[in-house]
C-alpha positions as CSV (number, residue, x, y, z in Angstrom):
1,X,-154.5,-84.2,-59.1
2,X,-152.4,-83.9,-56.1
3,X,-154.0,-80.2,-55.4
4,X,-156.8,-82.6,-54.3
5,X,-155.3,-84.6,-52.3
6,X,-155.8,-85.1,-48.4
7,X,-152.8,-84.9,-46.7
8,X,-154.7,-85.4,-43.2
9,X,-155.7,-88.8,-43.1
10,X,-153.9,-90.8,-40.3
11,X,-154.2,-94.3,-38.5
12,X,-153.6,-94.6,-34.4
13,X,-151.4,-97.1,-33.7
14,X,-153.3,-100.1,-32.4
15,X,-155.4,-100.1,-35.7
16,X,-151.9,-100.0,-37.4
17,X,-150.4,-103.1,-35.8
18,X,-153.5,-105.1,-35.9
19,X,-153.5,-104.4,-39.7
20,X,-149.8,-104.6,-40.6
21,X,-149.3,-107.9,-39.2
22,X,-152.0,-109.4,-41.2
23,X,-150.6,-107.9,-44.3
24,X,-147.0,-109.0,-43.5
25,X,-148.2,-112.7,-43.8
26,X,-150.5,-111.9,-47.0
27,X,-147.6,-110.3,-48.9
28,X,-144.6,-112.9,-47.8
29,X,-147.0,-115.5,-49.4
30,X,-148.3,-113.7,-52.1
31,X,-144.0,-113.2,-53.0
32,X,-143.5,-117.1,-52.9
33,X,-146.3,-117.6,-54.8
34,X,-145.1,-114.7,-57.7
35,X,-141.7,-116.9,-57.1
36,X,-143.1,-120.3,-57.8
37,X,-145.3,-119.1,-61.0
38,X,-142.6,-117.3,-62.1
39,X,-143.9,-113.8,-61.9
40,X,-141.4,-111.0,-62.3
41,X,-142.2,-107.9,-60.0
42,X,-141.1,-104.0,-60.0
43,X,-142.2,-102.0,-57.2
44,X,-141.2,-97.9,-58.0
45,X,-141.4,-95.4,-55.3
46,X,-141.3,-91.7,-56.3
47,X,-142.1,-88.7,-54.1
48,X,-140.6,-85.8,-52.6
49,X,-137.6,-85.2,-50.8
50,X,-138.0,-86.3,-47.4
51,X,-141.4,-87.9,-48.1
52,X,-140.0,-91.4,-46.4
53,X,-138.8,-93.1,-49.5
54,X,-136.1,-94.9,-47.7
55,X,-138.1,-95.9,-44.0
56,X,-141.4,-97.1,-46.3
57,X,-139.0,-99.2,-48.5
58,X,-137.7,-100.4,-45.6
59,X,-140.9,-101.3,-44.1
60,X,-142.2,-102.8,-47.7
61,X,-139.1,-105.5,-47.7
62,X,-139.2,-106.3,-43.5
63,X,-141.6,-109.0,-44.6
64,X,-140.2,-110.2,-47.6
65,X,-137.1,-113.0,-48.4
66,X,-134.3,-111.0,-48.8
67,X,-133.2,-113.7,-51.6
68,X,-136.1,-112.5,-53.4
69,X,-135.5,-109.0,-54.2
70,X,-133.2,-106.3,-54.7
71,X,-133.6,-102.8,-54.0
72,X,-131.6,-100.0,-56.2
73,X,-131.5,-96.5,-55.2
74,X,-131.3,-94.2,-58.6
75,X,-129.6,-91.2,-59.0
76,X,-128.0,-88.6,-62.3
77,X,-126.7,-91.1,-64.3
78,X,-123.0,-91.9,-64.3
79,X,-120.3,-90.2,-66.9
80,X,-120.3,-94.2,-68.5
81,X,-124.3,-94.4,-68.2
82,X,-124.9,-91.0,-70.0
83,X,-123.2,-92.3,-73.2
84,X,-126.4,-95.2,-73.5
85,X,-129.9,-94.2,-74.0
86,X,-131.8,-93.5,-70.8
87,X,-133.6,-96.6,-70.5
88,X,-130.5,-99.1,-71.4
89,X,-129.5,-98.7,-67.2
90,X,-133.0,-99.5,-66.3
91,X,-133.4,-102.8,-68.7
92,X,-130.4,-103.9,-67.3
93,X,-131.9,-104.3,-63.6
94,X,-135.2,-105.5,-64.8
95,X,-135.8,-109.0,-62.8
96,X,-135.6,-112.3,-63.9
97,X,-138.8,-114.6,-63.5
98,X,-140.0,-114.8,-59.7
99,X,-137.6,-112.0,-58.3
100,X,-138.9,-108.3,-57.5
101,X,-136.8,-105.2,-58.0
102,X,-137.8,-102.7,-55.9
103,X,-136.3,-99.1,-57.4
104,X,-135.9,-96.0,-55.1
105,X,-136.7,-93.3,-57.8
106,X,-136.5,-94.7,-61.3
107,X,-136.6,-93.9,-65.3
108,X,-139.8,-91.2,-64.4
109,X,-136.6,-89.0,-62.6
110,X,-135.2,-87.8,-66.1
111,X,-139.2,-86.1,-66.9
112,X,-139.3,-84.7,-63.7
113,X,-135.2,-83.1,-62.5
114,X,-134.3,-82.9,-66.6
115,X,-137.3,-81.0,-67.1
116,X,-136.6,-78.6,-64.4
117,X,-133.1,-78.1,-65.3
118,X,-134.0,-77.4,-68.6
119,X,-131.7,-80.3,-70.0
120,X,-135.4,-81.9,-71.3
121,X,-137.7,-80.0,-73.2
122,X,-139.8,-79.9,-76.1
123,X,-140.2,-82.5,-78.6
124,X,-137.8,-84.4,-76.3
125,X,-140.0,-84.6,-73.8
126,X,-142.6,-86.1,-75.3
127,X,-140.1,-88.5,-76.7
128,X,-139.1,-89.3,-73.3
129,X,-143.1,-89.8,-72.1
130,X,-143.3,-92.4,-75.4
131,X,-140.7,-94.7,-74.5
132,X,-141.4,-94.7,-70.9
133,X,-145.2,-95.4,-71.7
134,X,-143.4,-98.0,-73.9
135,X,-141.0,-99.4,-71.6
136,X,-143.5,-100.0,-69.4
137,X,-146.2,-101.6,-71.8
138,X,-143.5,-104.4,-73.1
139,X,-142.5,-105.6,-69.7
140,X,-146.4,-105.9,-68.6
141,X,-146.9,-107.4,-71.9
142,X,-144.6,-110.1,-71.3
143,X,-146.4,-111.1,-67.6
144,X,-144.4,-108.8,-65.1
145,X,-146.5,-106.8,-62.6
146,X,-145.6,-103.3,-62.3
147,X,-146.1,-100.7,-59.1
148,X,-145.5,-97.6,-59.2
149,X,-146.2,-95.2,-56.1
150,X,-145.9,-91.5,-56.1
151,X,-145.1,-90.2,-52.1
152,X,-146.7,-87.2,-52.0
153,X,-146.5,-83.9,-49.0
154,X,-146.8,-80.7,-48.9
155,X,-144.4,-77.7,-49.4
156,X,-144.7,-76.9,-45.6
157,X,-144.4,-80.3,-44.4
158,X,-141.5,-81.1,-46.7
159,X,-140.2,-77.8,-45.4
160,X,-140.9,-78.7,-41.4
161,X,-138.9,-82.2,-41.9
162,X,-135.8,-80.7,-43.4
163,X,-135.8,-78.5,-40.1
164,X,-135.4,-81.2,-38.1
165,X,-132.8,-82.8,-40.0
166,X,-130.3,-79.9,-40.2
167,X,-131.3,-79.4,-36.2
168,X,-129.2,-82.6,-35.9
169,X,-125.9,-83.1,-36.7
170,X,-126.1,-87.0,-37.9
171,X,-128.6,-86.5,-40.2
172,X,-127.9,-82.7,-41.6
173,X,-126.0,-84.2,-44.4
174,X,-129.0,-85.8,-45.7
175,X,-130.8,-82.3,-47.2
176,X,-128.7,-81.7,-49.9
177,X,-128.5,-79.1,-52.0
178,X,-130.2,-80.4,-54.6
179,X,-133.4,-80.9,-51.6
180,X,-133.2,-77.3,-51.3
181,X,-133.6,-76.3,-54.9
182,X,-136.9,-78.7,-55.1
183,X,-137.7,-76.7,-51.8
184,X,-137.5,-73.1,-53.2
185,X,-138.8,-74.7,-56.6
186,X,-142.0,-76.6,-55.2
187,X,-144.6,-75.1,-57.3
188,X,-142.5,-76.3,-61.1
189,X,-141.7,-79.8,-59.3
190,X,-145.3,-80.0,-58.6
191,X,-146.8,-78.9,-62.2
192,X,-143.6,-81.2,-63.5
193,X,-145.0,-84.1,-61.7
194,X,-148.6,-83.7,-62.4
195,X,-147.6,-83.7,-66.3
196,X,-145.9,-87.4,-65.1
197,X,-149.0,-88.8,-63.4
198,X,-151.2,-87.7,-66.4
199,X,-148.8,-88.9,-68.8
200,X,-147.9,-92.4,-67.6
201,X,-150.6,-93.2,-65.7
202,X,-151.5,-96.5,-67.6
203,X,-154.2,-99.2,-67.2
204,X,-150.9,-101.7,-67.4
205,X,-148.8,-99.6,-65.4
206,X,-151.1,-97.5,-63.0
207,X,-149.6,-94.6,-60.7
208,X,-150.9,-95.1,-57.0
209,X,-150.1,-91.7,-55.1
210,X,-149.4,-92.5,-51.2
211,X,-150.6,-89.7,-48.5
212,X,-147.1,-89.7,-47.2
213,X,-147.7,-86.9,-43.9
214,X,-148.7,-90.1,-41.4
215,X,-146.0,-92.9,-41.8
216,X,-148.4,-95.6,-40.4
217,X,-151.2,-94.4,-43.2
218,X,-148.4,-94.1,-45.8
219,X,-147.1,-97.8,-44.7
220,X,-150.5,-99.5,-44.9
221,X,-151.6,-98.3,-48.0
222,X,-148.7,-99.1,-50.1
223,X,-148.9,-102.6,-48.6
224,X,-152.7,-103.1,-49.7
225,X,-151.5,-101.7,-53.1
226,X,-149.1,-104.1,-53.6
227,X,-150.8,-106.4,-52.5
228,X,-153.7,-105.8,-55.0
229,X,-151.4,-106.1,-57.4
230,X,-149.9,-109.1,-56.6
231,X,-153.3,-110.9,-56.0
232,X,-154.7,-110.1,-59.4
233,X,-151.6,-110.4,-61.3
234,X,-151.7,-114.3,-59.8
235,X,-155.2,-114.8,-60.4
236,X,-154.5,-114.0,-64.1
237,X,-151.9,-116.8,-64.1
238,X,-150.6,-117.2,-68.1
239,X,-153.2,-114.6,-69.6
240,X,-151.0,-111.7,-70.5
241,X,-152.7,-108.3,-70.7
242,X,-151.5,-108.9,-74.6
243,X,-152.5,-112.2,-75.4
244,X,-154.8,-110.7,-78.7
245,X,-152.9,-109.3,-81.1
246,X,-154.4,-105.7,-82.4
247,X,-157.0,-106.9,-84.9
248,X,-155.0,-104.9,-87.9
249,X,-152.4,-107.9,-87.1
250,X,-154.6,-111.3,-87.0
251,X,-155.1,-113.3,-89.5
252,X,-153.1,-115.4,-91.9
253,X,-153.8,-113.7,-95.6
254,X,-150.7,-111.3,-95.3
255,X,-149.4,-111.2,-98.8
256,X,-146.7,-108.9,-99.6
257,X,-144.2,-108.9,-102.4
258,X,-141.0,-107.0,-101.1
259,X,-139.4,-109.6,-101.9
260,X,-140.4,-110.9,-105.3
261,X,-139.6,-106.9,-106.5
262,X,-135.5,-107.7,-105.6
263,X,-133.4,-108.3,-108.9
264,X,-131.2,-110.7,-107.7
265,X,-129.1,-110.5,-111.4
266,X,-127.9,-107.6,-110.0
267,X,-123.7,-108.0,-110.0
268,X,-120.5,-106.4,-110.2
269,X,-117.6,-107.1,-112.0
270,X,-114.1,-107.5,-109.9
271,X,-112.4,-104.2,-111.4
272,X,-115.4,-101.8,-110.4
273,X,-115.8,-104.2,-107.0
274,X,-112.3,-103.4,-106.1
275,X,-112.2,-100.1,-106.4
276,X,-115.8,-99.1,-105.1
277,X,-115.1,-101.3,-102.0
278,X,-111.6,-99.8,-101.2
279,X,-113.0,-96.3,-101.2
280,X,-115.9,-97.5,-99.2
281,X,-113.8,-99.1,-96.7
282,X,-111.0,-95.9,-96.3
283,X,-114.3,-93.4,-96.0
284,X,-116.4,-96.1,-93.2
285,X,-113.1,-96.0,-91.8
286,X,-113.2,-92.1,-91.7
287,X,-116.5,-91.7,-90.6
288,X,-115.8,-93.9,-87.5
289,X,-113.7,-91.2,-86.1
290,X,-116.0,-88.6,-86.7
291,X,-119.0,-90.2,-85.0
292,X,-116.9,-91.1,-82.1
293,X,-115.8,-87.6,-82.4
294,X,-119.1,-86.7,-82.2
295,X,-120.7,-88.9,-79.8
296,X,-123.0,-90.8,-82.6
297,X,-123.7,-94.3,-81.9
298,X,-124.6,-96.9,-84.5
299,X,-126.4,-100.1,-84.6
300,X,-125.9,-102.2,-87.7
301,X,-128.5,-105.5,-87.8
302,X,-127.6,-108.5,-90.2
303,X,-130.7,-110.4,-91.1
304,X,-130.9,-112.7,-94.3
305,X,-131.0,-116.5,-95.2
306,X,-128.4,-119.4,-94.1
307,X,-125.4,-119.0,-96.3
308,X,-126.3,-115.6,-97.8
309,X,-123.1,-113.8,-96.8
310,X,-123.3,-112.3,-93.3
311,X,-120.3,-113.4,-92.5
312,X,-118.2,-112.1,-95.2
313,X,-120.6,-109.1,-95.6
314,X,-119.2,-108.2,-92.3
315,X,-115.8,-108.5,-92.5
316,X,-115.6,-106.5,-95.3
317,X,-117.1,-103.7,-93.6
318,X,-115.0,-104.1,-90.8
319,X,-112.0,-104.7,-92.5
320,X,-110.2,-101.1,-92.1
321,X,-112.4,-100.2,-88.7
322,X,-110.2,-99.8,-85.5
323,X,-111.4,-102.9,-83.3
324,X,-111.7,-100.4,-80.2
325,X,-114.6,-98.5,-82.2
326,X,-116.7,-101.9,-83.2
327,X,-118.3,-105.2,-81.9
328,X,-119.8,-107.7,-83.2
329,X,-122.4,-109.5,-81.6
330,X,-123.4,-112.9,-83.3
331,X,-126.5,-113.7,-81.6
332,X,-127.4,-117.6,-80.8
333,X,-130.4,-118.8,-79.0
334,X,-131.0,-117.5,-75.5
335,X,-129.1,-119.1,-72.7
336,X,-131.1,-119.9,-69.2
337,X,-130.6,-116.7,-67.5
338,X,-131.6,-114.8,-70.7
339,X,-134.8,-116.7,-70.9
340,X,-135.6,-115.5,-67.5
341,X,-135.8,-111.8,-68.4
342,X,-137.8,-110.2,-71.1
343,X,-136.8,-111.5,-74.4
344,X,-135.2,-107.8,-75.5
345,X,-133.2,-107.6,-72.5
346,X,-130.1,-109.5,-73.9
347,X,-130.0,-106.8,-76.9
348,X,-130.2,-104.1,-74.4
349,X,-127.2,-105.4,-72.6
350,X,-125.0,-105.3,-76.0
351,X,-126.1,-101.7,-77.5
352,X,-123.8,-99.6,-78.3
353,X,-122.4,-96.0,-76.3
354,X,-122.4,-93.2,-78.0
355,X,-119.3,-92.7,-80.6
356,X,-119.2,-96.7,-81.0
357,X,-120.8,-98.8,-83.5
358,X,-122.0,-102.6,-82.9
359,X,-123.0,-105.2,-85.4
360,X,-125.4,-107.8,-84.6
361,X,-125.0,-110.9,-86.6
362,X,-128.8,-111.9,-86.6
363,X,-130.9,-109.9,-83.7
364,X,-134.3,-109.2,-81.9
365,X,-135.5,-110.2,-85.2
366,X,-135.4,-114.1,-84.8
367,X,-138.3,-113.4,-82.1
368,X,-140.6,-113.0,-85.7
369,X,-138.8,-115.2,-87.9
370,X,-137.3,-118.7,-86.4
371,X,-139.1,-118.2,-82.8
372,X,-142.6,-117.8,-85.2
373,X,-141.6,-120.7,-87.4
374,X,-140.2,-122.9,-85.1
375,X,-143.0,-122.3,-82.5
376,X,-140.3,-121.2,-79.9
377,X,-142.7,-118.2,-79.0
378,X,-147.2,-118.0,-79.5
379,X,-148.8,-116.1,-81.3
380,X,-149.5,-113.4,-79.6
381,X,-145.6,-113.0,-78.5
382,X,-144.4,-113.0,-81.9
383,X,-147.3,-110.3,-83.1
384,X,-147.0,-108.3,-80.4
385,X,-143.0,-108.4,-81.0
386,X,-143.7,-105.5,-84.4
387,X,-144.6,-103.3,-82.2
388,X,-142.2,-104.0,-79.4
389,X,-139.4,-103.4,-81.8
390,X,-140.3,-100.4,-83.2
391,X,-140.7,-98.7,-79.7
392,X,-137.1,-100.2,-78.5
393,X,-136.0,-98.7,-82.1
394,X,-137.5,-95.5,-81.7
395,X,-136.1,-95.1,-78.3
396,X,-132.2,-95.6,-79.7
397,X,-133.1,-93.5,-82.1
398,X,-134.7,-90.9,-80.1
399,X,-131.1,-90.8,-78.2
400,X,-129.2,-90.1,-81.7
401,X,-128.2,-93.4,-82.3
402,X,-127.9,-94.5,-86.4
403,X,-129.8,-98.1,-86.9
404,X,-129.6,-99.6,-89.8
405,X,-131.1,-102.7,-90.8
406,X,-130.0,-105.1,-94.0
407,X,-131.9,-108.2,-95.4
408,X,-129.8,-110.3,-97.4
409,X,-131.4,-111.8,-99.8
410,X,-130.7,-115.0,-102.1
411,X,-132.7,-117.1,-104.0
412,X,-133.8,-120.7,-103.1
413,X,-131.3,-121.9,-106.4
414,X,-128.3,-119.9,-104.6
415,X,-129.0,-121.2,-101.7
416,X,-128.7,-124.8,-102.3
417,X,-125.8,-124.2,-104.6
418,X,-123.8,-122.2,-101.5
419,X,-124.8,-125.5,-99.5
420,X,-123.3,-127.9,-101.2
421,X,-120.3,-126.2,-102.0
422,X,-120.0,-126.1,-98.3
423,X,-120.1,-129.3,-98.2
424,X,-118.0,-130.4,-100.7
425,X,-114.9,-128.0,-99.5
426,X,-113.2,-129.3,-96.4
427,X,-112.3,-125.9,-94.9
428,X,-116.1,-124.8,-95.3
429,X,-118.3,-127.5,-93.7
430,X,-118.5,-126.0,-90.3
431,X,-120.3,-123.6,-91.9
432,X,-123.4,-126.2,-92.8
433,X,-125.6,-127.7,-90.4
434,X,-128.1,-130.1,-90.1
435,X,-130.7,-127.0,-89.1
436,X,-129.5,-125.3,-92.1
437,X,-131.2,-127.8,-94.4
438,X,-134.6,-128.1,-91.9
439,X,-134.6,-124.5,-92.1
440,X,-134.4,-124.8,-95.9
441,X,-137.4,-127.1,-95.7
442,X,-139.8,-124.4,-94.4
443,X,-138.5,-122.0,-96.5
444,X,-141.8,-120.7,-97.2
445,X,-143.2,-120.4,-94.1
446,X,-139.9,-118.0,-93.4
447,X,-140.4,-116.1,-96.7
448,X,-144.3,-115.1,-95.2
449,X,-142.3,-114.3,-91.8
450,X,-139.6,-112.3,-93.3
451,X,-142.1,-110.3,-95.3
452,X,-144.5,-109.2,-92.6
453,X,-141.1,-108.2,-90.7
454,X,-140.2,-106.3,-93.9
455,X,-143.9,-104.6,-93.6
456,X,-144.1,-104.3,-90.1
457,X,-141.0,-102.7,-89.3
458,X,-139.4,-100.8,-91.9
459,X,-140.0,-97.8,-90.3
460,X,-139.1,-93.4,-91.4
461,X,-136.3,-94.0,-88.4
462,X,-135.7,-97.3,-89.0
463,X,-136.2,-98.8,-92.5
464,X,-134.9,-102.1,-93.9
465,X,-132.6,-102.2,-97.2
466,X,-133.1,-105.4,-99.1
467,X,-129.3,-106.3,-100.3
468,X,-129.3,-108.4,-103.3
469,X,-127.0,-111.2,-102.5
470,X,-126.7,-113.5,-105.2
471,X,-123.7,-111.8,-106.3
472,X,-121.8,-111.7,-103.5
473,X,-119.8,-108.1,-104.8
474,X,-122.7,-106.4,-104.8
475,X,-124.2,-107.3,-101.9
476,X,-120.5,-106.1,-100.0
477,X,-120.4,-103.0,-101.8
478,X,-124.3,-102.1,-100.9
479,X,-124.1,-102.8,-97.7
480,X,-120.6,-100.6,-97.0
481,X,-121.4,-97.9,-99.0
482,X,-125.6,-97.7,-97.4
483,X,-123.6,-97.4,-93.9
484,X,-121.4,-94.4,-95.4
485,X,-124.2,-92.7,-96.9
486,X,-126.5,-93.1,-93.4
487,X,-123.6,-91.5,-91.7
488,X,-122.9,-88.5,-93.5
489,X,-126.4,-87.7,-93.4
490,X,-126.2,-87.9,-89.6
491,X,-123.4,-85.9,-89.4
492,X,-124.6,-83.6,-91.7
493,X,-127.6,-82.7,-89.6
């Protein structure tokens, strides 16, 4: 692809004014208008060293509100960053509705330097394509417009402009030696990046490569681009590129019976609970130092019905961890400022680093369950969110990280017992609610949503266990002794 590129084309500069002023009033409307529909933008810029990354972003924003944007220049990830998955520094500067975020290299860096310094290969490297292909598919998915330009020039040119920054000495400092190992390395950068731009080259997330050898040319086209962009992600106004769910997902007849196949008898008696959960608890506690030994990360999700025992589920579990190891994260409805982002971008904030374990006390998981029954998301969202979860699963687990991923489960005769000994128990009713009993009113319609969760995403890296909770023993014991067994096969890998 860039083989065939032509690296001659050029604009005088009378065209170029004539032309750039008209675009500089198309694309500062074209930003209040993304503002006032509340379109979230990401503009990427790739290229060579000394391609003009820095002067073209430069001319991109002269135009633009500053209040509107921000612009972050990525680098080798920090010693702090390096303990996350690659894509957890990225989520976290995705924009809110109506902002852009304008990134001066990006995620694509880590398939392009990793691969040439041998830190990415293999199996990992087509780990790394998926989740970016991913990464990029859920934000588009959920309305944001991405750009992504590749600046492209040849060997001899890149060569000529680092010449004529070492010939001065205020801007010698700016060819590094890293520039000069892509230099004497052109030829494996250039094969690297063509595998990028066939690879993640999307009709959702298109690469746009910019004849970077005439700044004026460059400047222009990158405007236009953008501007295309802009223009037809307006024109499509609330249509998502998603808004059909894959037709293996539509319809209403989804009948599984995960749950009518859980024997909820199943108990144990306080002798054998006392001792299995004391050896449980000394070897989780164990097994925290080794994975923080070890760098091993682990994501524990607590799903189930109102008053099935989260709560005291996890404090058992906890009970013998050292608090600077664990966090729990009980997870509410979304605040203003997390509404304005992509509904996984809260979770994304809260995952663990590597050697640390976090516990979510419900999760991405109410987008499927209370956000479909309550009608807090449409259809298409909430369909759409099985395979978004998966990917965003995949990707932890693609960096090493352990998820695991309990159900607890009670029956509908449990259930109202547990209520209304809440109730009747001073110390306990905080615990009952008013939505606890509306909940318990559609309790089927949330039995056909937690099933085709069950179906959809119990997955060979991320699978659900079922706990049986009617017996409140067995459920603690289960769940403590499935997160023991989960880590020693990790560790024993």
């Amino acid at each position: 692809m860039l083989q065939n590129i032509d690296l001659s084309r050029t604009i005088d500069k009378a065209s170029f004014k004539a032309q750039k002023t008209e675009l500089d009033l198309k694309l500062g409307d074209l930003q209040r208008t993304a503002k006032s529909l509340e379109i979230p933008t990401i503009i990427l810029f790739e290229g060579w060293s000394a391609s003009g990354k820095g002067t073209l972003i430069n001319e991109l924003i002269l135009p633009l509100d500053p209040r509107g944007f921000t612009v972050y220049s990525t680098r080798k990830p920090t010693e702090e960053e390096s303990f996350y998955p690659f894509l957890w520094r990225f989520w976290k500067r995705t924009p809110t509705s109506g902002r852009i975020a304008i990134f001066d290299r990006s995620w694509n860096r880590r398939v392009i330097a990793d691969r040439i310094e041998k830190a990415l290969k293999g199996q990992g490297l087509r780990q790394a394509f998926e989740d970016i292909r991913s990464f990029e598919r859920q934000l588009t998915d959920e309305g944001m417009a991405i750009v992504k330009f590749f600046l492209h020039i040849s060997k001899a040119e890149q060569e000529r402009r680092f010449n004529n920054l070492r010939a001065n000495s205020a801007t010698a400092w700016r060819v590094t030696k890293e520039d000069i190992r892509q230099q004497e390395r052109y030829a494996e950068y250039l094969a690297a990046t063509e595998d990028l731009l066939t690879e993640t080259d999307t009709d959702f997330a298109a690469w746009t490569v910019i004849e970077a050898h005439d700044r004026r040319f460059a400047t222009l086209k990158i405007f236009a681009t953008v501007i295309e962009a802009l223009e037809r992600r307006i024109a499509a106004g609330d249509r998502k590129p998603a808004d059909r769910a894959p037709a293996s997902q539509r319809g209403s007849d989804f009948k599984t019976t995960a749950l009518d196949r859980v024997d909820l008898s199943l108990s144990l008696s306080p002798e054998e609970y006392d001792v299995r959960i004391k050896r449980a608890q000394t070897t989780v506690r164990e097994l925290e130092h080794e994975i923080y030994r070890r760098r091993i990360p682990v994501v524990i999700v607590y799903e189930g019905w109102d008053a099935a025992g989260k709560g005291g589920n996890i404090r058992r579990l906890t009970k013998n961890l050292d608090p600077r190891g664990y966090e729990v994260v009980p997870i509410a409805a979304p605040n203003d400022a997390e509404k304005a982002h992509h509904y996984l971008w809260r979770f994304w904030a809260q995952m663990p680093k590597a050697g640390h374990i976090t516990i979510f006390d419900r999760s991405w998981y109410g987008r499927v369950l209370v956000e479909r029954v309550e009608g807090f998301c449409t259809e298409a969202q909430w369909r759409r969110a099985y395979r978004e979860i998966n990917a965003m699963e995949q990707h932890l687990v693609h960096f090493g990280t352990i998820v695991l991923k309990f159900w607890l489960h009670i029956d509908p005769d449990e259930q109202l017992r547990r209520f209304k000994e809440r109730q009747g128990l001073a110390h306990k009713q905080w615990k009952i609610t008013d939505e606890d009993w509306r909940n318990r009113e559609k309790m089927l319609q949330y039995r056909e949503a937690v099933e085709e969760m069950l179906h959809r995403t119990t997955t060979p890296y991320a699978p659900w266990t079922i706990v049986e909770s009617n017996g409140k023993r067995y459920a603690r014991v289960k769940v403590l002794e499935t997160v023991c067994e989960a880590i020693r096969t990790r560790l024993a890998r």
